[in-house]
C-alpha positions as CSV (number, residue, x, y, z in Angstrom):
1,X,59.4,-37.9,33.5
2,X,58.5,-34.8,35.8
3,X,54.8,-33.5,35.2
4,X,54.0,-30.0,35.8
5,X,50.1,-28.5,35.7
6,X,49.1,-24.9,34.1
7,X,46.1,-23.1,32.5
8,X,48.7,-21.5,29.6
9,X,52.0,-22.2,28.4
10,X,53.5,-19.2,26.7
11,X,56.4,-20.7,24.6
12,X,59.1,-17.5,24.3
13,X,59.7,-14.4,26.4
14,X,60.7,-11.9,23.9
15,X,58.3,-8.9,22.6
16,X,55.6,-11.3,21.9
17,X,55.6,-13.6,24.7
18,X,56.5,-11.1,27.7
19,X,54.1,-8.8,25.9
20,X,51.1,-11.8,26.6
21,X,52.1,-13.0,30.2
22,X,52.0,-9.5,31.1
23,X,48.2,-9.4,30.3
24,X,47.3,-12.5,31.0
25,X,49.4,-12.1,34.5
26,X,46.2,-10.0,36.3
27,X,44.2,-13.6,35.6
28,X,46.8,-15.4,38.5
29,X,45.0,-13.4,41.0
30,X,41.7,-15.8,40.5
31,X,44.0,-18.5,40.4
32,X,45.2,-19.2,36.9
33,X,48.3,-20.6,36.8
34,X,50.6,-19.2,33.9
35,X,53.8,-19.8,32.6
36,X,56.4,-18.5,30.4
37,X,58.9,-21.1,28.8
38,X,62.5,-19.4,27.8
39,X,65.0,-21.2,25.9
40,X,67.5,-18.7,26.6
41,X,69.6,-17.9,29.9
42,X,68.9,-14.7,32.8
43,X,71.8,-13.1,32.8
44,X,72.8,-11.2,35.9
45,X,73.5,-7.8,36.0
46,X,76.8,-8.3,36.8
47,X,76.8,-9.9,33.6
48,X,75.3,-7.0,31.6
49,X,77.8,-4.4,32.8
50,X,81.4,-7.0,32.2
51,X,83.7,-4.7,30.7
52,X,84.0,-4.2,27.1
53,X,87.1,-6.1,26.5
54,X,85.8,-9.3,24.6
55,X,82.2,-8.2,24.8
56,X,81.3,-8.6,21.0
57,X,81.8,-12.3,21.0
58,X,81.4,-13.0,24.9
59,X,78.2,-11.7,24.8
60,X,77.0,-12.6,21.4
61,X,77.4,-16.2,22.2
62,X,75.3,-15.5,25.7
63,X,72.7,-13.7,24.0
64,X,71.8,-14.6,20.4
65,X,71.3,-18.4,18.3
66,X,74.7,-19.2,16.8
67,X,75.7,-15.9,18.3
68,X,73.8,-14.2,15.6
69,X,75.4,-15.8,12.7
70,X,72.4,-18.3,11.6
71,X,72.8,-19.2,8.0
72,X,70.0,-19.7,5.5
73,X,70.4,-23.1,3.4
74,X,72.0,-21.2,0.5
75,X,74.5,-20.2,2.9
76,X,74.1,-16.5,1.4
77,X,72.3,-14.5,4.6
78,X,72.8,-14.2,8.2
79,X,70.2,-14.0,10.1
80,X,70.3,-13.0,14.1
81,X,67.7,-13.6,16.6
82,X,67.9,-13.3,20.4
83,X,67.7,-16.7,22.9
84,X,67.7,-15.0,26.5
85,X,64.9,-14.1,28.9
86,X,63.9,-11.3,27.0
87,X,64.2,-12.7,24.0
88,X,65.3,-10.7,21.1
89,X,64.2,-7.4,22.8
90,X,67.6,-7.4,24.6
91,X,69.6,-7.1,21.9
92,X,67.1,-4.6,20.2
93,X,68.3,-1.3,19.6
94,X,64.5,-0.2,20.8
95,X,63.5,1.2,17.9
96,X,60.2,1.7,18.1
97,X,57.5,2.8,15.3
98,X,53.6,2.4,14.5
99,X,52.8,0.2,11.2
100,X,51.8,2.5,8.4
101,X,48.1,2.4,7.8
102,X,49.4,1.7,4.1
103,X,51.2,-1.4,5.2
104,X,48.0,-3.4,7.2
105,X,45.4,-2.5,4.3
106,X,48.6,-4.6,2.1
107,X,48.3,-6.8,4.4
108,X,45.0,-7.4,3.9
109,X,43.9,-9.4,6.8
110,X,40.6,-9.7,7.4
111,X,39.6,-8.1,11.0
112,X,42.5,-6.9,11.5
113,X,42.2,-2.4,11.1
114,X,44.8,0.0,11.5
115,X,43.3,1.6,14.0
116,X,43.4,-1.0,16.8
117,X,47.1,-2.2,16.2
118,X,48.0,2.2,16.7
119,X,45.8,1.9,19.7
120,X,47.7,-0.9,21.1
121,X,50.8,-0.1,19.9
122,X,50.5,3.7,21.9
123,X,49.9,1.1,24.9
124,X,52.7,-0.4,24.8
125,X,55.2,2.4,24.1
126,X,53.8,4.0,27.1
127,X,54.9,1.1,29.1
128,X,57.9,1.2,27.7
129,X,58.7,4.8,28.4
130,X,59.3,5.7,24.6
131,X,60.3,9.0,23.6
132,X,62.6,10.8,21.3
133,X,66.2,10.9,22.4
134,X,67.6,15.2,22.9
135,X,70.1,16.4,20.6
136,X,72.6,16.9,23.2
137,X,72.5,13.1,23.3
138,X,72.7,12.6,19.5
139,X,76.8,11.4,18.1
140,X,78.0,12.4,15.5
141,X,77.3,9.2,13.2
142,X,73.3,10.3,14.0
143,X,74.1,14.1,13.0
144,X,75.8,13.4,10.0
145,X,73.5,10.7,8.5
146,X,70.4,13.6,9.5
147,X,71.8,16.6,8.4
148,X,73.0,15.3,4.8
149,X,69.8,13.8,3.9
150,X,68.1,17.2,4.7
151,X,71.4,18.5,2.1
152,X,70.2,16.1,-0.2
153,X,66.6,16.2,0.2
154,X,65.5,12.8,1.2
155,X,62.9,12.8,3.6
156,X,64.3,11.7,7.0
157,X,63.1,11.4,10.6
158,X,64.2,10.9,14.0
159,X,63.0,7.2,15.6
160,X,61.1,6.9,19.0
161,X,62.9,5.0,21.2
162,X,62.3,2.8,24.7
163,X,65.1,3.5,27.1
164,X,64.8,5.1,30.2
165,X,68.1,7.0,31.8
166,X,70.6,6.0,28.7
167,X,73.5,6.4,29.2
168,X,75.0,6.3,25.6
169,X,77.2,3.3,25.6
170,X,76.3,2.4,22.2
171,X,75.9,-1.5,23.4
172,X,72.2,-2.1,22.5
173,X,72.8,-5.0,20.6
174,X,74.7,-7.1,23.1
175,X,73.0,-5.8,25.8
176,X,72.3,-2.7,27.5
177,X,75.2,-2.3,30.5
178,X,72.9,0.3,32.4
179,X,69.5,-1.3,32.1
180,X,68.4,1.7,30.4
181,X,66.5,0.0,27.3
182,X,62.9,-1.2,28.2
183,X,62.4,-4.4,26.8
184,X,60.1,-7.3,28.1
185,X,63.0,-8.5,30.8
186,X,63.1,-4.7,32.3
187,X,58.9,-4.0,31.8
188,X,56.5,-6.9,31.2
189,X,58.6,-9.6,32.6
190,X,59.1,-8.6,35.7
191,X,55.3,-7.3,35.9
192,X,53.9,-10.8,34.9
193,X,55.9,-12.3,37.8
194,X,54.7,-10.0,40.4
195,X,51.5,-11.0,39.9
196,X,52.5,-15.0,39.9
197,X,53.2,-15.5,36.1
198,X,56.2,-18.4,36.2
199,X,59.0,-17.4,34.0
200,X,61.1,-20.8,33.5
201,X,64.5,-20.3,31.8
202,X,67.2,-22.4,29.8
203,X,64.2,-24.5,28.8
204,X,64.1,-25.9,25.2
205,X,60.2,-26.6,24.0
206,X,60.6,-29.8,22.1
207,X,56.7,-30.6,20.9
208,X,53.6,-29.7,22.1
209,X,50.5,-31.3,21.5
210,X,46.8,-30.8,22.4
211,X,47.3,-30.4,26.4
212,X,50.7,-30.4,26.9
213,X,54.2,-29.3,26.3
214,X,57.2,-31.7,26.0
215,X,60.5,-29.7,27.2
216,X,64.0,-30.0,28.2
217,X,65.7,-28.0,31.1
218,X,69.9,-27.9,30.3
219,X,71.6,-24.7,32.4
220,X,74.4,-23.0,30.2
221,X,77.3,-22.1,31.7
222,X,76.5,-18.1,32.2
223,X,73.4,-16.7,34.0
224,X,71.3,-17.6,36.7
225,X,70.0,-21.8,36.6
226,X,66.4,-22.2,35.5
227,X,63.9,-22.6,38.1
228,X,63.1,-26.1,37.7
229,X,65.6,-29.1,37.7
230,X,67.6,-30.6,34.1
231,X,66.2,-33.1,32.0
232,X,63.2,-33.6,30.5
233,X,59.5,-32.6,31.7
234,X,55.9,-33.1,30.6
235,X,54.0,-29.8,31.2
236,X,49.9,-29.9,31.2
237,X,48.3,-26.9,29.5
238,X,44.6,-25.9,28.8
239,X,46.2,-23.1,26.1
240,X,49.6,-23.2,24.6
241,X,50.3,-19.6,23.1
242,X,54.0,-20.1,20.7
243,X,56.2,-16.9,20.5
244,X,59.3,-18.1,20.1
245,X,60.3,-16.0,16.5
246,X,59.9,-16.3,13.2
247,X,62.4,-19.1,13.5
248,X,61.4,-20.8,16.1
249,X,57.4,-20.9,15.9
250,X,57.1,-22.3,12.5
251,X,59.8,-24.9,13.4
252,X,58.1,-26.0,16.8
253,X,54.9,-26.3,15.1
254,X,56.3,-28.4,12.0
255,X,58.2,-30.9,14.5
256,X,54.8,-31.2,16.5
257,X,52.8,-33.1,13.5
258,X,49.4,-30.9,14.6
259,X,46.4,-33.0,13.6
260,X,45.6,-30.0,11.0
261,X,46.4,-29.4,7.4
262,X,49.0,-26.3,7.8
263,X,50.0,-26.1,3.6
264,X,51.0,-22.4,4.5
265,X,53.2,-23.5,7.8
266,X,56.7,-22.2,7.4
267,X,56.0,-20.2,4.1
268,X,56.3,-16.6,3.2
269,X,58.8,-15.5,5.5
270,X,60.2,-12.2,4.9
271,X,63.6,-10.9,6.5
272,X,64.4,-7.4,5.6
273,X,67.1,-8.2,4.1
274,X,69.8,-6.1,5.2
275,X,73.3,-4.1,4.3
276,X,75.7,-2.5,6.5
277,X,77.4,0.3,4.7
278,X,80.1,2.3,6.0
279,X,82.1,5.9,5.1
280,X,85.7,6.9,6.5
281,X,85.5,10.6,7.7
282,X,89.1,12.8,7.8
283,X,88.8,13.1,11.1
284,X,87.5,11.2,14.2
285,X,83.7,11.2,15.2
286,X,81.9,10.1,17.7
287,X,79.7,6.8,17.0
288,X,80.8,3.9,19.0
289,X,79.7,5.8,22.1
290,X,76.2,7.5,22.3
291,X,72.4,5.4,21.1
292,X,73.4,3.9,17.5
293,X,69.9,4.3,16.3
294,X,68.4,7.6,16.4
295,X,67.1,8.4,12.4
296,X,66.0,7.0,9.8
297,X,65.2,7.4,5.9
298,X,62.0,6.2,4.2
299,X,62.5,8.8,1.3
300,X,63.2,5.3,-1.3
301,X,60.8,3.1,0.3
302,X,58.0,3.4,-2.0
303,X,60.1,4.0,-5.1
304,X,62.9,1.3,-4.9
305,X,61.8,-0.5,-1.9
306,X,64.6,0.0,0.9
307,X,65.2,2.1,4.0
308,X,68.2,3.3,5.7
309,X,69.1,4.0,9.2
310,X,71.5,5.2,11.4
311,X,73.7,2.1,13.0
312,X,77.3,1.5,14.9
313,X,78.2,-1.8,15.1
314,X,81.4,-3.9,16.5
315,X,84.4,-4.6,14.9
316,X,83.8,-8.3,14.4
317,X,80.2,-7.8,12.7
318,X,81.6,-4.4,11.1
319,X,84.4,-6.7,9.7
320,X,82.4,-9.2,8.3
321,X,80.1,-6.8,6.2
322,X,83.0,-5.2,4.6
323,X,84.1,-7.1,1.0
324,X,87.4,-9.1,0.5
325,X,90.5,-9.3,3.1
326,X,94.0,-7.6,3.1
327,X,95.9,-4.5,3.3
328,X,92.7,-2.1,2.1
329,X,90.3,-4.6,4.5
330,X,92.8,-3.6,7.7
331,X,93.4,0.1,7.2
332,X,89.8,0.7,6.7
333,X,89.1,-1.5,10.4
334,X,92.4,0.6,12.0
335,X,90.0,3.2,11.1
336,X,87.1,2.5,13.5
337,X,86.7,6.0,14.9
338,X,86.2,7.4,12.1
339,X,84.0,5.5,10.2
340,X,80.3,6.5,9.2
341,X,77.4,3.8,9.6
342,X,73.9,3.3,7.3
343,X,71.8,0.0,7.8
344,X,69.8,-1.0,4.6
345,X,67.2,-2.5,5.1
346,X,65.6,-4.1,1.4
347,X,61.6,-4.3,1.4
348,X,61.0,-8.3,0.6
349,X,58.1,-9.7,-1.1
350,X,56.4,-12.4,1.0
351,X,57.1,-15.5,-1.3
352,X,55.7,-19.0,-0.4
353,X,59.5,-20.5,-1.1
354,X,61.3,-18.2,1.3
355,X,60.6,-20.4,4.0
356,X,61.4,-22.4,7.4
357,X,61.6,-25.8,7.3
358,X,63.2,-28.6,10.0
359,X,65.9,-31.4,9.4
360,X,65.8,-34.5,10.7
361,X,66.4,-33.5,14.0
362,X,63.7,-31.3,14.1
363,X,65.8,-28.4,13.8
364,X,64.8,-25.2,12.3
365,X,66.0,-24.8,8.2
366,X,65.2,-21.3,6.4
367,X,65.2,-21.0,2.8
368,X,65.6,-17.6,1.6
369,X,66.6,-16.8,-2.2
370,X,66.9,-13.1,-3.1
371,X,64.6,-11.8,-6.1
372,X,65.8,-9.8,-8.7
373,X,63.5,-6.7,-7.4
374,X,65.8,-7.4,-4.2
375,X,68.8,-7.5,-5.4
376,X,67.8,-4.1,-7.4
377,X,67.1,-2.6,-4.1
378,X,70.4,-3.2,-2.4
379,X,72.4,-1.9,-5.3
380,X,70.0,1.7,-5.3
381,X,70.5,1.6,-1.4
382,X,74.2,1.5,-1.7
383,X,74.4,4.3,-4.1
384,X,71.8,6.6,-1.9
385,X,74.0,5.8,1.0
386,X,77.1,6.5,-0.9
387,X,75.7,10.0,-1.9
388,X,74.6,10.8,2.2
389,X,78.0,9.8,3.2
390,X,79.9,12.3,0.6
391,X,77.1,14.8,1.4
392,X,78.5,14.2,5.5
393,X,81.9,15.1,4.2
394,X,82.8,11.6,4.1
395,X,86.6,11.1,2.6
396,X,86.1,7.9,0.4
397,X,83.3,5.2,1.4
398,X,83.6,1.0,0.9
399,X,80.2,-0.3,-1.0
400,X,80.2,-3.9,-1.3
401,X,78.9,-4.0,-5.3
402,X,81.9,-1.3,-5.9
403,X,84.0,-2.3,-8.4
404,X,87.1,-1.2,-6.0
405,X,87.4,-1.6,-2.3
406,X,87.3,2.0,-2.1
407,X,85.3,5.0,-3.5
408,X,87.2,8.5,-3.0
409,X,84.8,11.5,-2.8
410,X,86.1,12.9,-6.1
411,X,84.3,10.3,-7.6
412,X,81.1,10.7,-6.2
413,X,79.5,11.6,-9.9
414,X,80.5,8.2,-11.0
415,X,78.7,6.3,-8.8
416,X,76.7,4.6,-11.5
417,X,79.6,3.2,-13.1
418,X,81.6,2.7,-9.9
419,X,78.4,0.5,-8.1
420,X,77.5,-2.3,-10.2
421,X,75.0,-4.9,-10.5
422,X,77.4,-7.3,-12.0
423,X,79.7,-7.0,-8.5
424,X,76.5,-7.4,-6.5
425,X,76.2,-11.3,-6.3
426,X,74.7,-13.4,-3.4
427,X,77.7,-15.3,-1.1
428,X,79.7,-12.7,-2.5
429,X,78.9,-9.5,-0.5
430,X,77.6,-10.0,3.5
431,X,73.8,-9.9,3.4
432,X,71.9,-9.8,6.9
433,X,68.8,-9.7,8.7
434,X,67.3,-9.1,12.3
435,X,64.0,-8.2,11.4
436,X,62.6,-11.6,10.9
437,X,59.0,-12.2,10.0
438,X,56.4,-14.7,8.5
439,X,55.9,-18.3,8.4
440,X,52.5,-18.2,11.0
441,X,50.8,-15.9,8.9
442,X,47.8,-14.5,9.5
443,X,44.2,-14.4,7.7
444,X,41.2,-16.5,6.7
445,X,41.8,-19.1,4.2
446,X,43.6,-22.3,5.8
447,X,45.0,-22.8,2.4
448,X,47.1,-19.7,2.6
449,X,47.5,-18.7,6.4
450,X,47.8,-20.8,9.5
451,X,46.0,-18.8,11.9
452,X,43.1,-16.1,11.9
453,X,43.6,-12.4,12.8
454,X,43.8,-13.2,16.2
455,X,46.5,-15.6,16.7
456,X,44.7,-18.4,16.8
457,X,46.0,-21.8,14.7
458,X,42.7,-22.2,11.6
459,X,41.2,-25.7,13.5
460,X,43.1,-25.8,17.1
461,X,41.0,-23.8,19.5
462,X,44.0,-24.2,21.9
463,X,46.8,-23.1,19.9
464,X,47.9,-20.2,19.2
465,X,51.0,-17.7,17.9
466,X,52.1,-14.4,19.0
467,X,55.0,-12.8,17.6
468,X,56.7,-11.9,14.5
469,X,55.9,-15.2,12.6
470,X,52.0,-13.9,12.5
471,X,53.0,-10.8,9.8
472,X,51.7,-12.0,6.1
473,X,54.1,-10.2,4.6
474,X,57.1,-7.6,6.0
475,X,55.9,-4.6,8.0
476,X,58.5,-2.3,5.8
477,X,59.5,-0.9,9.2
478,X,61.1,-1.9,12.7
479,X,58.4,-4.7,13.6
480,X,59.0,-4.4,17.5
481,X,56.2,-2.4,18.3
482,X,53.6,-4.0,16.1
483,X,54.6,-7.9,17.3
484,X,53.8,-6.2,21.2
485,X,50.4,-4.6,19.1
486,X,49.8,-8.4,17.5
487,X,50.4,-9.8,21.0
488,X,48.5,-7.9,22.6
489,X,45.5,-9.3,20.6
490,X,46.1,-12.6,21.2
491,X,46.4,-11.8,25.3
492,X,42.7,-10.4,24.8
493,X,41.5,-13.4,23.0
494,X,43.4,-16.1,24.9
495,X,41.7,-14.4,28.5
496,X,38.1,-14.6,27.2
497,X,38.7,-18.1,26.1
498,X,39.6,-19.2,29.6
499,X,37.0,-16.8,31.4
500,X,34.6,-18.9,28.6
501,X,36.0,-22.0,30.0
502,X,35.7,-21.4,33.5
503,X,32.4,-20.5,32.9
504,X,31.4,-23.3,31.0
């Protein structure tokens, strides 16, 4: 077996692990020697802009796990989560928000403050060149959703996001054609490896153990060929740092037996458990082309625990989300261009059954059952979103609790009756998530969290996480921003451990 030699191993190249090369990258200058492991494939530009015929599925399979169709064990959420060099950050719509001061004090972690997760959260979206998209480049699906819930008045706001010369064609999620959005292959990526950080793609970490990393090098048949040569390869490290997901991380770290007891390891994962709804306008509007993200609504957040935003997806994943097949399933889908999006996105407790697990392979197993309060918020987001589309000047909308296929707008005073509980069952209607967090949480007591509020694992002084797997609970907004925050933490912790080192 082929031996390779570093100072850190960063397992993951997506928001958390670009997000710590980059930092640790200036460290290569004194001779540290630094790389980034990626399961997933560098795609070529050429690849990026392919034309849009077969995109949704051609790209989906290049770009996410199970090209983005992951199942939970009860087989009643998806769940979809990038694999690329990038990681998930390619297929993010760049959304990107501070954590409310409200949600780290529920948090509760101790040493961790609001303050310095803003601070290094304005860091990063300066890097990333985030800013606030001009109306002249706002669709119609983003104008409609804004301007009915200031009708209606539910509080509303316009999201920050990191793209730099978008040019509006609406494929964020499989992609961006123009390398207009700013993730960690377009910003920290490429940084780290100017300044000698190794990126290594198509490279699956199997273990890792004190001092080294077992992987496996295996070249799909898209995107550029790893660096280093198939087949297996022992890789020396002084510090492992694991931001591979909320998926990934707690799987890795179950599969590596780690000579610590981990009771909390895989537990309390959270997923925002998520809806998308949809509203057939008389006349054509323009979403599939222009950003597909540009609002959102927090107005219910506090009171019934969801949020909405503005979304477009493809017709396969659009398909998929609506209830039932035939005749009323295909006129609604021949009606693609005019069609209304909202993305619900349920507020989940942090629960120590909802949790990733691995089968006998050593394969990653979530198990995620909706609560009640859950299942409450989903059938309040679905009437809210029914009441913004008819406010829009939608004709009729599909809600997946309805107790028909279609609402018309005459009906809108009935939604009560027309939006049941009783029609709302899990396997039933298409639940999803992207926004997956938990099962590394962070905090003091080894009994209840498996590392501190920096990252590292409670007992392993060379170990440690840095990505969404860290939150103790959901961040009840887009957690892009705040992983690169968390991240950033760990990069300051992780350097003074190895200037310690050298010094010692």
């Amino acid at each position: 077996m082929r031996e390779r030699n570093y100072d850190v191993v960063i397992v993951g190249s997506g928001a958390g692990g670009g997000t710590v090369a980059k930092e640790l990258a200036p460290l290569c200058r004194e001779g540290a020697r630094i790389a980034v492991l990626e399961w997933g494939a560098k795609l070529t530009e050429e690849e990026f802009a392919c034309p849009p015929e077969g995109r949704e599925l051609a790209m989906a399979r290049k770009l996410y796990f199970e090209s983005g169709g992951v199942f939970n064990a009860e087989r009643t959420m998806t769940m979809a989560f990038g694999r690329a060099y990038g990681g998930s950050t390619v297929v993010y719509t760049g959304t990107s928000l501070i954590i409310p001061e409200r949600t780290v004090a529920r948090w509760a972690v101790p040493g961790l403050v609001s303050e310095d997760l803003a601070r290094r959260s304005r860091k990063v979206m300066q890097e990333n060149n985030v800013h606030f998209l001009e109306e002249e480049a706002l669709n119609d699906n983003n104008r409609l959703f804004r301007d009915a819930c200031e009708r209606l008045g539910y509080r509303v706001e316009q999201f920050p996001i990191n793209v730099k010369g978008c040019r509006g064609a609406g494929l964020c999620n499989l992609g961006c054609p123009n390398a207009a959005k700013q993730g960690t292959n377009r910003v920290q990526l490429p940084a780290a490896e100017r300044q000698g950080v190794e990126v290594v793609t198509n490279c699956k970490v199997l273990r890792i153990a004190e001092g080294e990393v077992l992987a496996r090098v295996a070249n799909p048949p898209w995107g550029l060929p790893s660096a280093w040569e198939e087949g297996e390869v022992r890789v020396k490290a002084r510090i492992i740092v694991v931001a591979a997901g909320a998926v990934n991380s707690p799987a890795l770290l179950l599969r590596s037996h780690l000579p610590v007891r981990l009771p909390a390891l895989g537990r309390y994962f959270t997923a925002h458990p998520a809806l998308i709804l949809v509203g057939e306008h008389e006349r054509p509007i323009s979403n599939y082309f222009g950003h597909p993200k540009s609002f959102y609504c927090d107005h219910f957040a506090e009171s019934h625990g969801f949020l909405l935003e503005t979304c477009m997806y493809f017709p396969f994943t659009t398909a998929k989300n609506l209830v039932g097949f035939g005749p009323e399933h295909s006129e609604l889908m021949r009606r693609m261009d005019r069609l209304q999006m909202i993305l619900v996105l349920a507020v989940d407790p942090a629960l120590p059954d909802n949790r990733v697990t691995i089968d006998a392979s050593g394969e990653p197993v979530v198990h995620y059952r909706f609560t009640e309060g859950v299942l409450d918020s989903l059938l309040e987001s679905m009437k809210a979103s029914a009441r913004i589309f008819f406010a829009a000047g939608a004709r009729r909308i599909h809600a997946p609790a309805g107790e028909r296929f279609f609402i018309e707008a005459h009906e809108a005073p009935r939604l009560d009756a027309l939006i049941t509980r009783r029609r709302l069952l899990p396997g039933r209607i298409s639940i999803a998530s992207a926004h997956l967090m938990g099962g590394c949480r962070m905090g003091d007591d080894p009994d209840t969290s498996v590392t501190d509020a920096w990252g590292q694992v409670h007992g392993l002084p060379w170990l440690y996480v840095a990505d969404g797997s860290l939150f103790p609970r959901c961040s009840e907004i887009n957690p892009y921003v705040t992983i690169m925050a968390l991240a950033d933490r760990v990069a300051e912790r992780v350097r003074s451990r190895l200037v310690e080192g050298k010094a010692a």
